[in-house]
C-alpha positions as CSV (number, residue, x, y, z in Angstrom):
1,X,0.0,0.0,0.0
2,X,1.1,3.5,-1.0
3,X,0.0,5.0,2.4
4,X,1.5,3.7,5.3
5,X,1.0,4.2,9.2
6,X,4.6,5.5,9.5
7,X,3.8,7.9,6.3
8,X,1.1,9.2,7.5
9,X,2.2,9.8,11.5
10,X,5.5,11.8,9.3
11,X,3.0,13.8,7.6
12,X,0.9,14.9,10.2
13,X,4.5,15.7,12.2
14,X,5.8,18.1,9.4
15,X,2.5,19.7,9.0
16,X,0.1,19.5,11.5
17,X,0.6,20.5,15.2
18,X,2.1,17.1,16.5
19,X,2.0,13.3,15.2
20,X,-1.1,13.0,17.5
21,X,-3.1,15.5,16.4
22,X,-4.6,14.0,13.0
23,X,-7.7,16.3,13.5
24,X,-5.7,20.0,12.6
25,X,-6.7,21.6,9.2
26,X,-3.2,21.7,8.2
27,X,-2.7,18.1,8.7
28,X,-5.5,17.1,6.8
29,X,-4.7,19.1,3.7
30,X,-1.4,17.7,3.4
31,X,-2.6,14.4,3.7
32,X,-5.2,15.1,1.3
33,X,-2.5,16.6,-1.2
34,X,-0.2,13.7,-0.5
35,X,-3.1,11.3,-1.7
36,X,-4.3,13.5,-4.6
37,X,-0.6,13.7,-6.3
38,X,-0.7,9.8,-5.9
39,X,-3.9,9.3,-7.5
40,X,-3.0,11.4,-10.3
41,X,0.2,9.7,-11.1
42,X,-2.1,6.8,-11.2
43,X,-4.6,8.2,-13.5
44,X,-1.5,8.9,-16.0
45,X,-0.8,5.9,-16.5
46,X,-4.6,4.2,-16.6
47,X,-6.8,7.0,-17.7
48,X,-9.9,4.6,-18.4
49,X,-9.9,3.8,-14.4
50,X,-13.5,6.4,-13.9
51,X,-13.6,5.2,-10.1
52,X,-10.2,6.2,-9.1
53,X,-11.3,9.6,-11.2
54,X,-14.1,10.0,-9.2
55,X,-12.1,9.3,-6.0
56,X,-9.9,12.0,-7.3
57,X,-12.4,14.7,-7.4
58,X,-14.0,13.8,-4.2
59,X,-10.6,14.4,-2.3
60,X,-10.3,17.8,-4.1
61,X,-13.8,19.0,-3.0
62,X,-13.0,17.9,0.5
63,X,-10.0,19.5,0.2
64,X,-11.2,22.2,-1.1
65,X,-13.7,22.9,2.1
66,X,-10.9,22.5,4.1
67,X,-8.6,25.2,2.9
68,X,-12.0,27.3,2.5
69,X,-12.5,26.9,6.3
70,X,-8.9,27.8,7.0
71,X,-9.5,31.0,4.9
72,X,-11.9,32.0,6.6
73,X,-10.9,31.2,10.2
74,X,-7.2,32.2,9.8
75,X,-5.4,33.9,6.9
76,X,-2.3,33.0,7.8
77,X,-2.3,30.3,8.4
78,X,-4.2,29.2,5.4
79,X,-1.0,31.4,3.4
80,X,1.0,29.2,4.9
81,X,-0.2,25.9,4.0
82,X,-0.6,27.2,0.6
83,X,3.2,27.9,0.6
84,X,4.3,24.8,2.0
85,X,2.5,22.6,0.1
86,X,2.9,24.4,-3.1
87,X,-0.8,24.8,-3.9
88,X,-2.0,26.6,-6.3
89,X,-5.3,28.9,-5.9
């Protein structure tokens, strides 16, 4: 599997508050972007494959809420999540 436990515990530790704390905005948007660039890699390579497309959008919607909350609950913080994670608008 692409996503492992120890993957995911490094994720939330370089961008969310702590390794524990898998419910921070930040934490959840980089996991979210993590799994989006691996889906589309996959979708490169097998663009028939309509679930994982569908998959795909869903985790972009959701991220998408997510980086709107942040927006709106902290602008700075939401800049900086854009900047680490090299999202663009």
């Amino acid at each position: 599997m692409y996503l492992t436990a120890e993957k995911k515990q490094e994720i939330f530790k370089k961008y969310g508050k702590s390794e524990t704390n898998t419910g921070s905005a930040e934490g959840q948007i980089a996991l979210f972007t993590y799994r989006i660039n691996h889906l589309t890699e996959h979708l490169k390579i097998n663009k028939k494959d309509h679930s994982t497309q569908r998959a795909l959008l869903r985790l972009v919607g959701k991220r998408r809420s997510l980086l709107d909350y942040l927006k709106a609950k902290d602008i700075e913080r939401y800049r900086e999540v854009i900047k680490n994670l090299k999202i663009r608008k």
